[in-house]
C-alpha positions as CSV (number, residue, x, y, z in Angstrom):
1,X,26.7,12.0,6.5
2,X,22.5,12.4,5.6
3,X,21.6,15.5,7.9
4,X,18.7,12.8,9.5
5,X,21.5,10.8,11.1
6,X,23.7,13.9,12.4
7,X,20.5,15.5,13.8
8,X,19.9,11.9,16.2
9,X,23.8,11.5,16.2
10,X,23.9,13.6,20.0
11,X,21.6,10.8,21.1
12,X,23.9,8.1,20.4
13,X,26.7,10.0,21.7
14,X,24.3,10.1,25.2
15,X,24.1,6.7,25.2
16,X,28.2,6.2,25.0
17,X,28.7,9.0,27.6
18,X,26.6,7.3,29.8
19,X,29.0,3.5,29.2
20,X,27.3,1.6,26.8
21,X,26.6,1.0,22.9
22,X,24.5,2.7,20.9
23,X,24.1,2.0,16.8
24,X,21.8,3.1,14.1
25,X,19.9,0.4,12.7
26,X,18.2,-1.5,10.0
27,X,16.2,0.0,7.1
28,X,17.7,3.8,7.5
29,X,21.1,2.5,7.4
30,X,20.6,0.4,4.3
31,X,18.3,3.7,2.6
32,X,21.7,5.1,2.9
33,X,24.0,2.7,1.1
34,X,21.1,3.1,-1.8
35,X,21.3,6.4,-1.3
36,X,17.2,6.3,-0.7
37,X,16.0,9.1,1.1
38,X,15.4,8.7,4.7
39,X,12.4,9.6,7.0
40,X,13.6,8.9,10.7
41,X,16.1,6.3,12.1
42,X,15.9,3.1,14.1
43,X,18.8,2.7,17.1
44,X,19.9,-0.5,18.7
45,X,21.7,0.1,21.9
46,X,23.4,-2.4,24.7
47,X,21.6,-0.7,27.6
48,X,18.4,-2.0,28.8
49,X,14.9,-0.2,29.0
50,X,15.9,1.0,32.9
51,X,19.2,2.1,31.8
52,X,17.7,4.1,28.8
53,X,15.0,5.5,30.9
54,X,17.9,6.3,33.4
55,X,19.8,8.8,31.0
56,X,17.2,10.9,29.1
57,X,14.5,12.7,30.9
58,X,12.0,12.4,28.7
59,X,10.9,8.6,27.1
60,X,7.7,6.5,26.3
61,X,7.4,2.8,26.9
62,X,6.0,2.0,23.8
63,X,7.4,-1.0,22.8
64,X,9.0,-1.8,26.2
65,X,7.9,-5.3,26.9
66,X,10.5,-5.9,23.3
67,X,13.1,-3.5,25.0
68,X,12.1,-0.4,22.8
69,X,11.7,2.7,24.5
70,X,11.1,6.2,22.6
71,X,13.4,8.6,23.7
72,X,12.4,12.5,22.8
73,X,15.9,14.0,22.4
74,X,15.1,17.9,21.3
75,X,11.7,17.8,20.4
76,X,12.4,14.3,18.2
77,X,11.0,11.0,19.2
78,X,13.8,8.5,18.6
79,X,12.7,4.6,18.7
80,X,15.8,3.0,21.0
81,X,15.8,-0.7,21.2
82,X,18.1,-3.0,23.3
83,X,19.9,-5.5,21.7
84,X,18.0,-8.7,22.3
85,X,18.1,-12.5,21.3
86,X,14.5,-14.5,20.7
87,X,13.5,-17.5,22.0
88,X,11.2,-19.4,19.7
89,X,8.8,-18.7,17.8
90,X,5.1,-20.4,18.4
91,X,2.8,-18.9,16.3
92,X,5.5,-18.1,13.2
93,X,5.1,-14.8,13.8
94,X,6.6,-14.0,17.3
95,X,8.8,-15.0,19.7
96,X,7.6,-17.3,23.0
97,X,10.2,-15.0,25.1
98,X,12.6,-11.9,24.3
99,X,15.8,-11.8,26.3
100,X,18.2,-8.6,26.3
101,X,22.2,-8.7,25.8
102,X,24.7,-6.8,25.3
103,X,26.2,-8.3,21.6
104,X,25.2,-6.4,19.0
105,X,26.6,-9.4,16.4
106,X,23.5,-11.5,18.4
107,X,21.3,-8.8,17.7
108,X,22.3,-8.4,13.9
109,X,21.5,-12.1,13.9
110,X,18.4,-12.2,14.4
111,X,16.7,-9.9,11.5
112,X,15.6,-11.1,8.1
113,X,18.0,-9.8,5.5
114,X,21.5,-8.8,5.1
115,X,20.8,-5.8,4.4
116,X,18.7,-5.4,7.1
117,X,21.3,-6.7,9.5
118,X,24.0,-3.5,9.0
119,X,24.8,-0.9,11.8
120,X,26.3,2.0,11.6
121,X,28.1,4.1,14.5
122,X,27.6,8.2,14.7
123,X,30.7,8.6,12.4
124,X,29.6,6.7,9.9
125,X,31.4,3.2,10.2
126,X,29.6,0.4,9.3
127,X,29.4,-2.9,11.3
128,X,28.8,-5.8,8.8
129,X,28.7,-9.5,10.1
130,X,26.6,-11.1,7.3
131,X,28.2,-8.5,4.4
132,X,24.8,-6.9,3.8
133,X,26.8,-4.3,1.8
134,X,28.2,-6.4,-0.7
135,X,24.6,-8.0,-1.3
136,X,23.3,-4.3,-1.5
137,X,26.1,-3.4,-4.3
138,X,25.2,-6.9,-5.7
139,X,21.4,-6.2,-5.2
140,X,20.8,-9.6,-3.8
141,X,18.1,-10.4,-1.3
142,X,19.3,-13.1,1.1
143,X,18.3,-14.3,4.5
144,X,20.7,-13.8,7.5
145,X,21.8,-17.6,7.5
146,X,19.1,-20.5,6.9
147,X,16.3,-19.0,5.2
148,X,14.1,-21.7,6.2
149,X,15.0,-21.2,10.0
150,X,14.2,-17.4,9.0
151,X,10.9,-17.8,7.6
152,X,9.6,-20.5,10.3
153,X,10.7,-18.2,12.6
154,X,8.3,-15.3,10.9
155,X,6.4,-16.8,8.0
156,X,5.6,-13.0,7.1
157,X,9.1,-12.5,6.1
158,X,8.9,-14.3,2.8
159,X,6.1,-11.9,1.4
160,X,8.8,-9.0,3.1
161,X,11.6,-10.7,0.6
162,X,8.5,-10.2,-2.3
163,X,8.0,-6.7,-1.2
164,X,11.3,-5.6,-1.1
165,X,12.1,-7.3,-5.3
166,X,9.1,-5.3,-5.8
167,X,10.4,-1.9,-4.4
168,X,14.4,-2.2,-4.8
169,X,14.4,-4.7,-8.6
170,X,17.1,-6.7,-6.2
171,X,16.8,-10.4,-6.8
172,X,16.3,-13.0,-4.6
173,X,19.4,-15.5,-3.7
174,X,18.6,-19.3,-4.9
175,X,18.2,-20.5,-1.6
176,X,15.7,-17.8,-0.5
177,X,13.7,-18.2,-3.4
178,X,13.6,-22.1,-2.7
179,X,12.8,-21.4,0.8
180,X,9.8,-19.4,-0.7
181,X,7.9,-22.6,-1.8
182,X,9.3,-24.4,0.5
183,X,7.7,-22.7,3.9
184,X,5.2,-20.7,2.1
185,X,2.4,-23.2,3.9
186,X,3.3,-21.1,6.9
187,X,1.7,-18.1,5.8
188,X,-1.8,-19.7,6.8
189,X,-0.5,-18.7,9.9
190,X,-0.5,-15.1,9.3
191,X,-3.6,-12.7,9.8
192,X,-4.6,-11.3,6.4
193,X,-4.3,-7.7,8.1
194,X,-0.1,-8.5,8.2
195,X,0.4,-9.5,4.8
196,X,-2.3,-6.6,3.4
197,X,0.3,-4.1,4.9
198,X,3.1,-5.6,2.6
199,X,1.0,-6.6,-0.4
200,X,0.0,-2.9,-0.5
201,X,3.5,-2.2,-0.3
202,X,4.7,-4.5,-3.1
203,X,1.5,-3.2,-5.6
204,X,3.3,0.1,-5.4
205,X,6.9,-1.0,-5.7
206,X,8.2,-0.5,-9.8
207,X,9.0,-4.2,-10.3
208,X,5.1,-4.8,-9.0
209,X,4.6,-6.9,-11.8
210,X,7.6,-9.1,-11.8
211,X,7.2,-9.6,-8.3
212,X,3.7,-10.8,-8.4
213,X,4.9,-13.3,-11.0
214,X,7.2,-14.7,-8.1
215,X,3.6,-14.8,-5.7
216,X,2.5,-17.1,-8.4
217,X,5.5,-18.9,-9.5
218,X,6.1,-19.6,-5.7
219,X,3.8,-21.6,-3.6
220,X,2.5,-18.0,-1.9
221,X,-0.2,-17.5,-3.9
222,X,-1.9,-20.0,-2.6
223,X,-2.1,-18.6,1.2
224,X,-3.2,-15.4,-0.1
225,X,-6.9,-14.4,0.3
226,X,-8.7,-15.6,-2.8
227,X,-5.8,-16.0,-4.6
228,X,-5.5,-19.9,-4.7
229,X,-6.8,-20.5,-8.4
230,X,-5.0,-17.6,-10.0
231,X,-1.7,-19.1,-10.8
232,X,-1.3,-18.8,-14.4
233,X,-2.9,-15.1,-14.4
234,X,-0.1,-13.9,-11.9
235,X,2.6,-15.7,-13.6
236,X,1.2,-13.9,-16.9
237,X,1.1,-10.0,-15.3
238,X,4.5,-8.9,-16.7
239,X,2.9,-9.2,-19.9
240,X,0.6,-6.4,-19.6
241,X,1.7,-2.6,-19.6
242,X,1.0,-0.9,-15.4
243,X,3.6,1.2,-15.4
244,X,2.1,4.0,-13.9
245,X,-0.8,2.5,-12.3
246,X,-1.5,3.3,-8.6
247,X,-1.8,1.1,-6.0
248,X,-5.7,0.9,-5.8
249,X,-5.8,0.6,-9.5
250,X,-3.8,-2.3,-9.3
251,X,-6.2,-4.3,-7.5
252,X,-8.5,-3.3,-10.0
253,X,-6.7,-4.4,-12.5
254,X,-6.0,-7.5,-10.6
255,X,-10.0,-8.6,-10.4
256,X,-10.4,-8.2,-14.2
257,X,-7.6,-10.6,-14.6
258,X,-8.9,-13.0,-12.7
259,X,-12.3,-12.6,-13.9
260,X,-13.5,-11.9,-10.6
261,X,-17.7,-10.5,-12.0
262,X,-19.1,-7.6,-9.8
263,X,-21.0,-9.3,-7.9
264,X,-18.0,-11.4,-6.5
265,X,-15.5,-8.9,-6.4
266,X,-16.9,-6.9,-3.4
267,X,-15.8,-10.7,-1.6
268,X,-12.6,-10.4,-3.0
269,X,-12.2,-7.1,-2.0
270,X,-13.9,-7.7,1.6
271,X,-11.1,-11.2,2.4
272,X,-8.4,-8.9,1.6
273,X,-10.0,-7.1,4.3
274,X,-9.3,-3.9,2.4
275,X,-11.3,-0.4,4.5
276,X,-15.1,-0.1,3.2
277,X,-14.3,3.3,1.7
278,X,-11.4,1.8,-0.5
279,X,-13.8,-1.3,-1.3
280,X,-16.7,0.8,-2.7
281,X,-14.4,3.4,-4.9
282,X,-12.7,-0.5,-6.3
283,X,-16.2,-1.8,-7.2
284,X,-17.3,1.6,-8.9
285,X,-14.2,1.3,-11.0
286,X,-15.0,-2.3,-11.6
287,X,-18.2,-1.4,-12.8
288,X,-17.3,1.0,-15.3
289,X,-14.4,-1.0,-16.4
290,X,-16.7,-3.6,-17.5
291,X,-19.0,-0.6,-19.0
292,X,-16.0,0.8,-21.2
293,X,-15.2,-2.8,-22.4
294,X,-18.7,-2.2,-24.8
295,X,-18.8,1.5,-25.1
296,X,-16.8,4.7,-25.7
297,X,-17.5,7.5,-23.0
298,X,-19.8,9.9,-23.3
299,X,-21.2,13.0,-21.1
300,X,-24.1,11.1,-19.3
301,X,-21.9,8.1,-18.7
302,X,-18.6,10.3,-17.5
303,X,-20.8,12.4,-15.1
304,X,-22.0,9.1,-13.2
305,X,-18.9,7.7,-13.3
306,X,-17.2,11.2,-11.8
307,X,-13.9,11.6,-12.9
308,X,-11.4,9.6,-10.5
309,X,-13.2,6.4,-11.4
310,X,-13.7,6.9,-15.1
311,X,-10.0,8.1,-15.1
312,X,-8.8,5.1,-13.3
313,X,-11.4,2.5,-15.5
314,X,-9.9,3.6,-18.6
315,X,-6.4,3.5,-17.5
316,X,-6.7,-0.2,-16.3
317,X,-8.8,-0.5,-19.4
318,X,-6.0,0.7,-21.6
319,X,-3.6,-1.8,-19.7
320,X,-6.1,-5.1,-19.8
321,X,-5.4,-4.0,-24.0
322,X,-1.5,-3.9,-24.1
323,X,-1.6,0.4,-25.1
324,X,-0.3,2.9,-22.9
325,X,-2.8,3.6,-19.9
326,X,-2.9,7.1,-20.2
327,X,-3.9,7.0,-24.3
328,X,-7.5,8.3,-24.2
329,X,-6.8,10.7,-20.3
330,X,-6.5,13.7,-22.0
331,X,-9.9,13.2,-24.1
332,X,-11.3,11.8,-21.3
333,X,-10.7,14.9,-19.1
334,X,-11.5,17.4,-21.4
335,X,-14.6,15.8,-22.1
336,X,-15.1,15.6,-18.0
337,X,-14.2,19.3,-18.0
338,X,-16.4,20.1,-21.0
339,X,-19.9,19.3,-18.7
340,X,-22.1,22.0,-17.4
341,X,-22.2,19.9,-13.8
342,X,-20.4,17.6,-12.1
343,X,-22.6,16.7,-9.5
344,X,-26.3,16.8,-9.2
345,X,-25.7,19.3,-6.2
346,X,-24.5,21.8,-8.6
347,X,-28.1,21.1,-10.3
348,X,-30.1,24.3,-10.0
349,X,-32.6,23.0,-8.7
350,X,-34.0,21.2,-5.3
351,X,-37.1,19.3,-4.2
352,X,-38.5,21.6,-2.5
353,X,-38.7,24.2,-5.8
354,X,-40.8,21.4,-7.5
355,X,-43.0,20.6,-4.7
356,X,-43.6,24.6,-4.6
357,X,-44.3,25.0,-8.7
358,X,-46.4,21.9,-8.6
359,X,-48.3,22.1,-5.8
360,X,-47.4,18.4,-4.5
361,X,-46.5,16.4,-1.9
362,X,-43.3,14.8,-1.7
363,X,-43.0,11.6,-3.6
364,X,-40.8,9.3,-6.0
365,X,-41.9,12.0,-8.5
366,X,-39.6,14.2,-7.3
367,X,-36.6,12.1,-8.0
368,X,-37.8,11.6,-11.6
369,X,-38.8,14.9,-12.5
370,X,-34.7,15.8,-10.9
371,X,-33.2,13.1,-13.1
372,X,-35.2,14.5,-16.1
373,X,-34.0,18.1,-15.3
374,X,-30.4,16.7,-14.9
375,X,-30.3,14.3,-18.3
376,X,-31.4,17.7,-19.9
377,X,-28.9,20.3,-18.3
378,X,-26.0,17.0,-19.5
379,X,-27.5,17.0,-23.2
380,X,-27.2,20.7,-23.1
381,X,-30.6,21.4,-23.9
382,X,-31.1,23.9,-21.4
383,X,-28.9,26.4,-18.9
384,X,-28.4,25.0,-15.3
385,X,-30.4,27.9,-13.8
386,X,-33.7,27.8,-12.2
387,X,-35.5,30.2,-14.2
388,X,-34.7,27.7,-17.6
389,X,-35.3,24.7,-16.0
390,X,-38.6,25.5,-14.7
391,X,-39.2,26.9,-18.3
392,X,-38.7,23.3,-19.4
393,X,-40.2,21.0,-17.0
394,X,-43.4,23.3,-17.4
395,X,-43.4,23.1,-20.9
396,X,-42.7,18.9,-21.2
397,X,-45.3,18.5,-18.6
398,X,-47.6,20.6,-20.1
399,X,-47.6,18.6,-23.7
């Protein structure tokens, strides 16, 4: 058995000293069957919060108001849930009232997929109601019975199914794909922050671009922030060569597709509510996306661009053409490499050494007379010391 489960394996077999049922759980026990690796393990369990509490020493109620406790078992925190049914759900997202029980089959029954509804004991037996095995081998991503009842129940599951075609290439069951267009008006329902967390997810997944066909194909698209007119571009992505691409350069790539300018594509970026530091490093690869589109590189325009956004602007550039994103990166970098600085703090010279040679007061001058020091340093017509570059500036300024 994976060495992550026989580690937490003593804390299940705490649980059954102590009278009552303890399982692993969810998406570590289907990693397994895909032989995925696997970071830590979820555990479903037939005694309640108290009872947990009651047999290890050491716990946190984290979660306990939904019966999960965190049990640290040898320096490990292990989540520990209690099997539990849902009443319904009023805001398509959660449940009015949670309610504990001891069937695990009732607890399996309330997740989203099949395969996401296996447990497994400490010896490695699998419990299987809804044969999420057979629709792992099968690569088949179904709902645990109605997949409308599913998705009304959590709207956010259906961009969960998307997600998961993205990162596993599984397909998704008739009936679950129907379900898709079918309830996707629910999603309205869902704060952008939620579905961010999967989209993100699915832009990094290796059948990204399938699985963004199926947003547009679907009725998802439109409940996605800004996304509404862009049904014929997202149905048209597998045509276009990302492999490769990382998950910020996909929503680059995304805004040149749909045509979204610079001046709009900071809103895009902001209703996506994507962080402020991931927005600005997206609109200075936008911009010099839209600057390689007319012109090759050169060393002024590589320095300004620094070389993680002119990297990633003539990868997505590459892809926008249908060649192989990485064509022109060696080039690129050796040209990157090739310049004498890569940041005007590595400029030999400061403000305050031509306020000294001049004799002047601070003033816009200063910024000019830097920029003219640093275009000239960049052509290579003269050494980025101080000595040269005062050499220079004196002798320009003197004709």
């Amino acid at each position: 058995m994976n060495k992550v489960f026989l580690k937490a394996g003593p804390v299940l077999e705490k649980i059954e000293a102590a009278g009552f049922e303890a399982y692993f759980v969810g998406g570590s026990v289907r990693d397994f069957l895909l032989e995925k690796e696997i970071a830590d393990v979820d555990i479903a369990t037939s005694a309640n919060p108290e009872e947990l509490k009651s047999i290890f020493s050491k716990t946190l109620d984290v979660g306990i108001e939904h019966g999960t406790v965190v049990v640290l078992f040898n320096g490990t925190p292990y989540e520990v849930t209690t099997y539990r049914t849902e009443a319904e759900y009023l805001d398509y997202r959660r449940p009015s009232e949670v309610q504990f029980i001891r069937s695990l089959e009732e607890d399996l029954k309330r997740r989203d997929f099949t395969m996401n509804a296996i447990a497994m004991d400490r010896k490695g037996r699998l419990i299987d109601p809804f044969n999420g095995k057979k629709d792992i081998q099968l690569k088949v991503i179904r709902t645990v019975g109605n997949p409308e009842d599913r998705f009304s129940e959590d709207a956010l599951r259906m961009m969960r199914a998307v997600r998961f075609y993205s990162q596993l290439s599984f397909g998704i069951e008739k009936n679950t794909y129907r379900a898709l267009s079918l309830m996707a008006h629910l999603l309205e329902k869902i704060a952008v922050e939620r579905k961010l967390a999967e989209f993100k997810k699915l832009l990094a997944g290796r059948n990204r671009m399938m699985a963004l066909r199926i947003i547009g194909e679907t009725e998802l698209y439109k409940y996605l922030p800004k996304m509404s007119s862009y049904r014929k571009e997202l149905s048209s992505l597998p045509e276009y060569k990302a492999d490769g691409l990382t998950e910020e350069e996909m929503w680059g790539l995304l805004a040149c597709l749909f045509g979204v300018d610079e001046p709009n594509a900071e809103l895009f970026y902001k209703s996506w509510k994507l962080p402020v530091k991931k927005t600005r490093r997206l609109l200075s690869i936008l911009k010099w996306i839209h600057y390689r589109s007319k012109n090759e590189w050169g060393a002024n325009s590589i320095y300004q661009a620094g070389r993680e956004s002119a990297l990633s602007a003539e990868r997505i550039f590459n892809a926008l053409k249908h060649i192989d994103i990485n064509r022109h990166a060696d080039s690129l970098l050796k040209l990157y490499s090739s310049l004498p600085i890569k940041d005007r703090s590595e400029l030999q010279l400061t403000g305050n050494d031509l306020m000294s040679w001049y004799g002047k007061p601070p003033g816009p001058w200063i910024k000019e007379e830097l920029e003219k020091a640093e275009s000239a340093v960049l052509k290579g017509d003269i050494k980025n010391s101080n000595e040269s570059i005062r050499e220079w500036l004196m002798k320009c300024n003197w004709k």
